[in-house]
C-alpha positions in Angstrom: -4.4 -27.9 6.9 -6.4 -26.3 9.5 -8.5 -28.5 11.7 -12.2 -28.8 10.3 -13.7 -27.0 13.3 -11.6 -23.7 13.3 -13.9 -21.3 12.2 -16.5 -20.7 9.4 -16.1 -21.4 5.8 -14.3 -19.3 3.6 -17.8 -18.1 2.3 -18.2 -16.4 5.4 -15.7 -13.7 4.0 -18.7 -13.3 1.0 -21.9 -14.1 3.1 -24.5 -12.1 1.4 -27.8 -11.8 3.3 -31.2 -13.4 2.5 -33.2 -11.2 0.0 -36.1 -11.4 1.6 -34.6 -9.3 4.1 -37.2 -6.9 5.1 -35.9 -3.3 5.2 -34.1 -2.4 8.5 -32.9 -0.5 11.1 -30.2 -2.2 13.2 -27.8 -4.6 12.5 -28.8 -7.0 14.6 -32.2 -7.4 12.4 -30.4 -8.7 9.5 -30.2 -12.1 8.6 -28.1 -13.8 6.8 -27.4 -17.1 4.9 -24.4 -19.1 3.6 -23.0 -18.1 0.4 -23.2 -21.9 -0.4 -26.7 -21.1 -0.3 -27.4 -18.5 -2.2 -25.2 -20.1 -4.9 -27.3 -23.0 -5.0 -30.5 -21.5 -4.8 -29.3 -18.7 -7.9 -29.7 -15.5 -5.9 -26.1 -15.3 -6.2 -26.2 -11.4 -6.7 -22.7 -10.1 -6.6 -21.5 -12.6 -9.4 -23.8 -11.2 -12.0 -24.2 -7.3 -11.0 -24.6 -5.3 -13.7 -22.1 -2.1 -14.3 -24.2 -0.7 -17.4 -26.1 1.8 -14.9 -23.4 3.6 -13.5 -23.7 7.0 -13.8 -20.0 8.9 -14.1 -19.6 12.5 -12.9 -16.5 14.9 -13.4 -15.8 14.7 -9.9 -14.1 12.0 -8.2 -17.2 10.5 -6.5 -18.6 8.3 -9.0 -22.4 7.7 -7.9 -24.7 4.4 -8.4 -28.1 4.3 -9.3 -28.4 1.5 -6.4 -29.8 3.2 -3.7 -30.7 1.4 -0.4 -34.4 0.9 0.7 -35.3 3.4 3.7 -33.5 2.3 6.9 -31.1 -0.1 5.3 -27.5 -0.1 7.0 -24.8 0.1 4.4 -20.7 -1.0 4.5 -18.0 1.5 3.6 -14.7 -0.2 2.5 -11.6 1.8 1.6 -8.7 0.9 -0.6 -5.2 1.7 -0.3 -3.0 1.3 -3.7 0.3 2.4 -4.9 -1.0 5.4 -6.9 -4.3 6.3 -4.7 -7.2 5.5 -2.7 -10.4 4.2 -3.4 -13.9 3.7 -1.3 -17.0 1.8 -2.3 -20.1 2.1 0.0 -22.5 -1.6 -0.4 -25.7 -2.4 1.1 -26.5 -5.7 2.5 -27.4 -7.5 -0.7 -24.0 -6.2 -2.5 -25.0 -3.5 -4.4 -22.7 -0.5 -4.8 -24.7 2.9 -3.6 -21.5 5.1 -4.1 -18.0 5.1 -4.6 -15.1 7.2 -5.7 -11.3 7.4 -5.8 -9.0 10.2 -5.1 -5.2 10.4 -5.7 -2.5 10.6 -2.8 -1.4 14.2 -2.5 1.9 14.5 -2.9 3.7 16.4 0.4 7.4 17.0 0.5 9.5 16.5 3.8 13.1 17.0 3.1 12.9 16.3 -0.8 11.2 13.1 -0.2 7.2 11.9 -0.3 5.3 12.3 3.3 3.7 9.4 2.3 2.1 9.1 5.5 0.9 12.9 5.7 -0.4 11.8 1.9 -2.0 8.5 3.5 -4.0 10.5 6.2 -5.3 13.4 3.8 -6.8 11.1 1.6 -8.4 8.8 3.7 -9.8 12.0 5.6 -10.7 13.3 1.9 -12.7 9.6 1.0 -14.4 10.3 4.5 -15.5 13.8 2.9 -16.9 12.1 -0.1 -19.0 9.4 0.9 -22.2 11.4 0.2 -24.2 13.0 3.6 -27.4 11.2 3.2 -25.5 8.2 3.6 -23.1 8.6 6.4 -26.3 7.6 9.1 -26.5 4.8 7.7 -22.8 3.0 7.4 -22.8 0.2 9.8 -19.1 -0.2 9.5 -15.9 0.6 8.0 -13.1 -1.7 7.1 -9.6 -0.7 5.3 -6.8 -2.4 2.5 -3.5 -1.3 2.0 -0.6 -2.2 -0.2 0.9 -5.9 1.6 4.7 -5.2 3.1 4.2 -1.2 3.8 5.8 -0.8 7.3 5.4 2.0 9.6 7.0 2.2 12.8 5.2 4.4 15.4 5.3 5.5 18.8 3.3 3.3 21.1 2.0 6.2 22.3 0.6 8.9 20.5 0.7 6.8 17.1 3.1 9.0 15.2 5.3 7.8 12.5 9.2 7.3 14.3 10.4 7.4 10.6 9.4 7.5 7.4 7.1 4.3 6.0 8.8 1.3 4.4 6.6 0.8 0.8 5.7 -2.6 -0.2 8.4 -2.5 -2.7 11.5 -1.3 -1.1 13.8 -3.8 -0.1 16.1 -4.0 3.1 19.1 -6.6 2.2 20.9 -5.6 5.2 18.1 -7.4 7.1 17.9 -10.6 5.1 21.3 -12.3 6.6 19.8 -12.2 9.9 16.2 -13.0 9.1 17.3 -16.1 7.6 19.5 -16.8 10.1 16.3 -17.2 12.6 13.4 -18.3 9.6 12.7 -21.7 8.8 14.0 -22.2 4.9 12.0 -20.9 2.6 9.5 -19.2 4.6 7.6 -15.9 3.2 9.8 -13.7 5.8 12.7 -14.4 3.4 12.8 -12.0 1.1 14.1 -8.5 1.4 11.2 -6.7 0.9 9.0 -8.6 3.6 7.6 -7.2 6.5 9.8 -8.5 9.2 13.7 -7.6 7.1 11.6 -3.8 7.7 11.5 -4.3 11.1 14.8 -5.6 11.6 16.7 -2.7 9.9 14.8 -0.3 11.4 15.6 -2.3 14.8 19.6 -2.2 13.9 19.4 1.4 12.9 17.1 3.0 15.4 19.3 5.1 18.2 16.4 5.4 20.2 12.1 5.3 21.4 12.5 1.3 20.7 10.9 0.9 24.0 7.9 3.2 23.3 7.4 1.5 19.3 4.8 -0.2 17.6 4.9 -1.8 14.3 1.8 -1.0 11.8 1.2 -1.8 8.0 -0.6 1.2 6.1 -4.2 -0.5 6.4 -3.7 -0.5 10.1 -2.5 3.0 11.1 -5.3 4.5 8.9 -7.7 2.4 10.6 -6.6 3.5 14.0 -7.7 7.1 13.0 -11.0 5.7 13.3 -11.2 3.9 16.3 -8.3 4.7 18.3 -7.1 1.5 19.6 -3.4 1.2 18.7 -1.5 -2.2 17.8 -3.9 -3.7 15.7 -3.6 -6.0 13.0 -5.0 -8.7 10.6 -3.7 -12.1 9.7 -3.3 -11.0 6.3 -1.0 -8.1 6.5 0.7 -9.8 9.3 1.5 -12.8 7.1 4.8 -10.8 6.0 6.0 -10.1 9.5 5.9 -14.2 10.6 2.7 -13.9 12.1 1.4 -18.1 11.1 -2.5 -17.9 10.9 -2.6 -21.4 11.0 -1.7 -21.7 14.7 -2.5 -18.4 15.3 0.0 -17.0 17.1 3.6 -15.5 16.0 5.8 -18.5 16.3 8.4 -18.6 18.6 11.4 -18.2 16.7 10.3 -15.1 16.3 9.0 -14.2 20.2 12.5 -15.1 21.1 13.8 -12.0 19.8 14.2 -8.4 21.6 12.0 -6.2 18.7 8.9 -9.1 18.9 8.0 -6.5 21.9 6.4 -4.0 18.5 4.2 -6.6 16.7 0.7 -6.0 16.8 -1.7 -8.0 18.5 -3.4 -10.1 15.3 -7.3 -10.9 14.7 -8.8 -12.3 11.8 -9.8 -9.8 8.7 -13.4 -8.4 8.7 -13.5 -8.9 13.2 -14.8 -5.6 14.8 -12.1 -3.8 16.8 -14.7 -1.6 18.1 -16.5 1.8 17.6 -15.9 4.5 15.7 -13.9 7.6 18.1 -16.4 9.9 18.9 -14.5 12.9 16.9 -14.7 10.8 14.1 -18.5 10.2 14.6 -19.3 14.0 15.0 -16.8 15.1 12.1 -18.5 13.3 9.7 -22.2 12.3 10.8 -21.8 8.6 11.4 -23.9 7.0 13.7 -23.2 5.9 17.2 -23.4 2.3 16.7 -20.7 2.4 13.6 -17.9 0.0 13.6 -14.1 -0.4 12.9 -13.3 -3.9 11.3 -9.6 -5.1 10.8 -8.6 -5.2 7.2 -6.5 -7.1 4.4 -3.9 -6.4 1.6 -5.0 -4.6 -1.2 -4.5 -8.1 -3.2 -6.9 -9.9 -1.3 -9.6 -7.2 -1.4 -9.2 -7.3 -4.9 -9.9 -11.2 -4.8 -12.6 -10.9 -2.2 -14.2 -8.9 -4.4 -14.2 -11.5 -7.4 -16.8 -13.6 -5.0 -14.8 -16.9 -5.4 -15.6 -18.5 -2.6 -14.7 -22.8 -3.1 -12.3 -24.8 -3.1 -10.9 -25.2 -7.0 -12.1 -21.6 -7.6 -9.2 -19.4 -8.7 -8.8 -15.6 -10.1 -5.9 -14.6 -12.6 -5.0 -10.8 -13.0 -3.6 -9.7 -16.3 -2.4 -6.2 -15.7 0.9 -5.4 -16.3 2.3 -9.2 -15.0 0.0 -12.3 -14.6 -0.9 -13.1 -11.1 -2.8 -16.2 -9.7 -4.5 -16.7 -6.7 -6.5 -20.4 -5.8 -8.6 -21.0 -3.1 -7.3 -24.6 -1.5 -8.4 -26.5 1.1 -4.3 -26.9 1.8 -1.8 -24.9 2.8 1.5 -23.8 0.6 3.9 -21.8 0.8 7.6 -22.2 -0.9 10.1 -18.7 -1.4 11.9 -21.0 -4.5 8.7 -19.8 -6.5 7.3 -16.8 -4.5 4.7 -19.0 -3.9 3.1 -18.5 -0.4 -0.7 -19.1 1.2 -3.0 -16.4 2.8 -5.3 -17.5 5.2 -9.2 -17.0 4.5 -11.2 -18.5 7.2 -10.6 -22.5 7.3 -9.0 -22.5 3.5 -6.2 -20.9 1.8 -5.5 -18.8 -0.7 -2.3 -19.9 -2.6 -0.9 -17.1 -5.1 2.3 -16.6 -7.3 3.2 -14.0 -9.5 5.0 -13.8 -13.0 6.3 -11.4 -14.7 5.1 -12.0 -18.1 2.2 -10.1 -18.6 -0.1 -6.9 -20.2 3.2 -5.0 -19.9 5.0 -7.0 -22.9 1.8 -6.7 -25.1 2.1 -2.8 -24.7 5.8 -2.8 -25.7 4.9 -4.4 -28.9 1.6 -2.9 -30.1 -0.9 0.5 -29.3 -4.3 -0.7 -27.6 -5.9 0.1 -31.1 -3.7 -2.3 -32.3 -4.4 -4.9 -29.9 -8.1 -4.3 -29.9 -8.0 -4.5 -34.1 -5.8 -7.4 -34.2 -7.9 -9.2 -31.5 -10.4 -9.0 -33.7 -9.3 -11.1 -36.6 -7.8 -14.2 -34.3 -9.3 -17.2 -34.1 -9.3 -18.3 -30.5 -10.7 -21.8 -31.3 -7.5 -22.8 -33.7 -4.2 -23.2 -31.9 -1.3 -21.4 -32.3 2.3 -23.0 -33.6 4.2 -20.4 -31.7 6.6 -21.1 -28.7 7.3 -18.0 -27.0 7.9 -16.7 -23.4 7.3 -12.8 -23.2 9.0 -10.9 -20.5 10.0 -7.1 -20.5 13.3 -8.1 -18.9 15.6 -10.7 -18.0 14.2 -13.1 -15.1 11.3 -15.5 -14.3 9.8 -16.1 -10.7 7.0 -18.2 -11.7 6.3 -20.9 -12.3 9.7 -20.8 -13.2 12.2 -19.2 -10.9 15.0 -18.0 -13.3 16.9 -15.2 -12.9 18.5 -15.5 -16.2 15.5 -16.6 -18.2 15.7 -14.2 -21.2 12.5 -13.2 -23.0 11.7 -15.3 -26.2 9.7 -13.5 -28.6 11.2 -14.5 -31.8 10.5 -15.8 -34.9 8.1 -13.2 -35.6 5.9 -13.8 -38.6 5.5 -11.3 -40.8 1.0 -11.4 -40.1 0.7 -9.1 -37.0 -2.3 -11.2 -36.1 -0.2 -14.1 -36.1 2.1 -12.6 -33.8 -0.5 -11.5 -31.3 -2.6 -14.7 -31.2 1.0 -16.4 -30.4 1.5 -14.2 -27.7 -1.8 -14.4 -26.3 -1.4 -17.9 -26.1 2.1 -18.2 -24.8 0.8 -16.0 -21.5 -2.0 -18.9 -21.1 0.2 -21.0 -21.3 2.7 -20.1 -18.8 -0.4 -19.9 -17.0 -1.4 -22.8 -17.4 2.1 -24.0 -16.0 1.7 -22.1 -12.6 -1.9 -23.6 -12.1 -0.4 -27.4 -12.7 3.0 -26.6 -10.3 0.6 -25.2 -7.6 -1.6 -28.5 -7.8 2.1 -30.6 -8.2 3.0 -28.4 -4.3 -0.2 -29.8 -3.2 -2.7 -27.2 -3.6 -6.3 -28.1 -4.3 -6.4 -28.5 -8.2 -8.0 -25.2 -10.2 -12.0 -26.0 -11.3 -12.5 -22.6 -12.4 -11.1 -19.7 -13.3 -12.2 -15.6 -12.7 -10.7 -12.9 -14.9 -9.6 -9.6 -13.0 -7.4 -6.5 -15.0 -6.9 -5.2 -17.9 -6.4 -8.3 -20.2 -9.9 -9.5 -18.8 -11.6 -7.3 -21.7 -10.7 -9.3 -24.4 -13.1 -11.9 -25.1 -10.6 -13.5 -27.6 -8.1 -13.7 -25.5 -10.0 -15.1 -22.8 -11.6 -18.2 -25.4 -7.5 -18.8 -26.3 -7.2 -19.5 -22.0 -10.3 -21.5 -22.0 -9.1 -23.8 -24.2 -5.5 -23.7 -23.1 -6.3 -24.3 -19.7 -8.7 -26.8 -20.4 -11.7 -25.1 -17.7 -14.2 -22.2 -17.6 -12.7 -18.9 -17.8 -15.2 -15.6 -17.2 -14.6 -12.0 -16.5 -14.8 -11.2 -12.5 -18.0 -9.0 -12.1 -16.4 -6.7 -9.5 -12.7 -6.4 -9.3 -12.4 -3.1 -6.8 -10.4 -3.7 -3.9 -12.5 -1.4 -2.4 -15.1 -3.8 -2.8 -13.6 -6.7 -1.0 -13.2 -4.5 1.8 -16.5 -3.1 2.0 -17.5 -7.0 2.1 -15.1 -7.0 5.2 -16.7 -4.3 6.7 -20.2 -6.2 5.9 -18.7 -9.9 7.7 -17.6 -7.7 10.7 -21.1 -6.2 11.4 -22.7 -9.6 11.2 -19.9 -11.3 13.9 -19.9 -8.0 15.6 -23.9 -8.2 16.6 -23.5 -12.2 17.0 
């Protein structure tokens, strides 16, 4: 657990100012208060924003009917996914004034994806978007990427040495010697992390290891704005050893030759300084404009849920079910994939299974689910015992390899089927919420509702009363949002 006095409260990643704010022109004249605050006193905006105004357009900038009081500074965050980028543009109460998405661009090198040609052109094409009368105003900018995506560049003139590592290719050759040097169990253990990238690439490289720095994807695009290569956050860094808690990268992993290419580390939402002045010309942002490190597209997406105490948690039902808890301890185990992310002085604990939205769709169209959603009853239990996977294999809360979906009997009422479905996803869980209180986290107290499964009202009654707690639909669930409340924290340390 981290000592009381390190830092600010995990709020602090949320903190909303006062609303009695007077209109402003500087950053420095705004003045904030603790989320803990605003929670008790109900102005808790961002929880209870409504969508319903949002006014769509054929293009890809999707505009708000928000728009900021004369002189108001305003917070552009960007997001990074698998398939494409997203920004959302806040002002200092919350509200979105604009936002849009754009997909990557596919350029070809060889036969393969340029990702990071892709990578540049779009967050140069979001630049393009956010709308002109609004570029004066941005205070700052932060950036998430996808957790795990490596790219190796030269120290120099911050060009890619090879092609980027995505967060879902593995290198196994790595593992034997990452282990060899990791404590058991730690995140670092897996093929896919951050630091088996960097050791493949070390054991394959021929040459320019002396002049190489190692970057995730939310950091390289961020140095196009501000110019200050070998810059990370503690969140993307998690993957690569970097330990928040004593933050520093720990000495097994100093000790060895390639530690010369990890980035120097600050927290998420910290200013690395101002915008390059090309950058500031190009587009029309203002002199004063900021650069603030970033996060993994993950934790954007639960920034942007506003959970911000101990006992709070957020589930995503997309295609798998994902949990995330905010705990006032530390945990972090590879036998479950289980491992904590540091947010200010608490921790945010997450595991990942691979039952989920993507079992429901091999079973039944979304007309059928919405129909037969209809006609459950949430409030009557079901006698069904199942455990739907797509595939073989179970990482959590049980860590199976060989688990094989059960699905069967199937009643001949579709309704039937569906409710027991529904129910055997809460409560597996259920199961991952009780095994991360059983490791020691903070026990859950409520739950928020992110993804695609978070539209069903029925289906979110059937959790309620599974898991025993409040269950509700998060209120914003863009990545892009929990950066642009990055970007928001930055400006307010920034002019501290």
């Amino acid at each position: 657990m981290l000592p009381s006095n390190l830092l600010s409260p995990a709020a602090n990643l949320f903190l909303l100012p006062s609303t009695s704010c007077s209109p402003c022109n500087h950053v420095d004249e705004l003045k904030f208060i603790n989320a803990y605050d605003l929670h008790a006193s109900g102005i808790w905006i961002s929880r209870n924003q409504s969508r319903r105004n949002r006014r769509r357009t054929t293009m890809r900038v999707e505009m708000e009917v928000v728009a900021p009081q004369a002189g108001n500074r305003l917070y552009l965050g960007m997001d990074f996914g698998t398939s494409g980028a997203r920004f959302a543009l806040i002002d200092k109460e919350g509200a979105v004034c604009a936002e849009g998405k754009r997909d990557y661009p596919l350029f070809k090198n060889d036969e393969t994806i340029d990702w990071a040609r892709s990578w540049k052109t779009t967050l140069f094409s979001l630049l393009e978007d956010v709308p002109n009368h609004y570029r004066h105003l941005v205070a700052s900018i932060s950036i998430d990427g996808t957790s795990a995506t490596t790219i190796i560049v030269d120290s120099n003139t911050g060009q890619p040495l090879s092609k980027p590592l995505l967060y879902n290719e593995t290198c196994p050759d790595a593992l034997p010697l990452v282990k060899s040097i990791a404590p058991v169990n730690h995140t670092v253990c897996s093929a896919s992390s951050t630091l088996c990238k960097l050791v493949s690439w070390w054991n394959s490289a021929d040459s320019n290891k002396e002049y190489a720095t190692l970057l995730h994807q939310a950091d390289w695009l961020l140095w196009f704005l501000h110019g200050k290569l070998g810059v990370s956050d503690y969140n993307n860094a998690l993957k690569v050893g970097y330990d928040p808690e004593i933050e520093s990268y720990p000495p097994w992993l100093l000790a060895q030759p390639y530690s010369m290419l990890l980035p120097h580390v600050k927290a998420p939402g910290t200013s690395i300084g101002y915008l390059k002045e090309d950058i500031r010309s190009q587009f029309g942002f203002p002199n004063d404009c900021i650069a603030c490190t970033g996060t993994t597209d993950s934790i954007a997406a639960f920034l942007a849920a506003r959970a911000t105490m101990p006992g709070q948690a957020v589930t995503s039902l997309g295609s798998t079910l994902a949990i995330k808890l905010l705990s006032t301890n530390r945990i972090d185990d590879a036998r479950f994939g289980v491992y904590s992310h540091r947010l200010d002085n608490m921790w945010l604990v997450g595991g990942a299974s691979n039952t989920g939205g993507a079992v429901l769709r091999q079973i039944f169209t979304d007309k059928q689910l919405e129909e037969l959603s209809k006609q459950i009853n949430p409030m009557k239990s079901s006698p069904l015992d199942y455990y739907p996977l797509t595939s073989i294999g179970e990482r959590f809360p049980e860590a199976d390899p060989q688990m094989a979906p059960r699905l069967h009997p199937r009643p001949e009422n579709d309704v039937e089927y569906l409710h027991g479905i529904l129910e055997s996803i809460a409560r597996i869980e259920g199961k991952g919420y009780r095994l991360l209180k059983d490791l020691g986290a903070t026990q859950v107290e409520e739950v928020l509702t992110a993804g695609g499964g978070s539209k069903n009202e029925k289906w979110t009654k059937i959790r309620e009363r599974v898991l025993g707690l409040p269950v509700s639909r998060a209120s914003q669930t863009e990545a892009a949002y929990g950066a642009a409340l990055l970007a928001l924290k930055g400006a307010r340390l920034f002019m501290q």
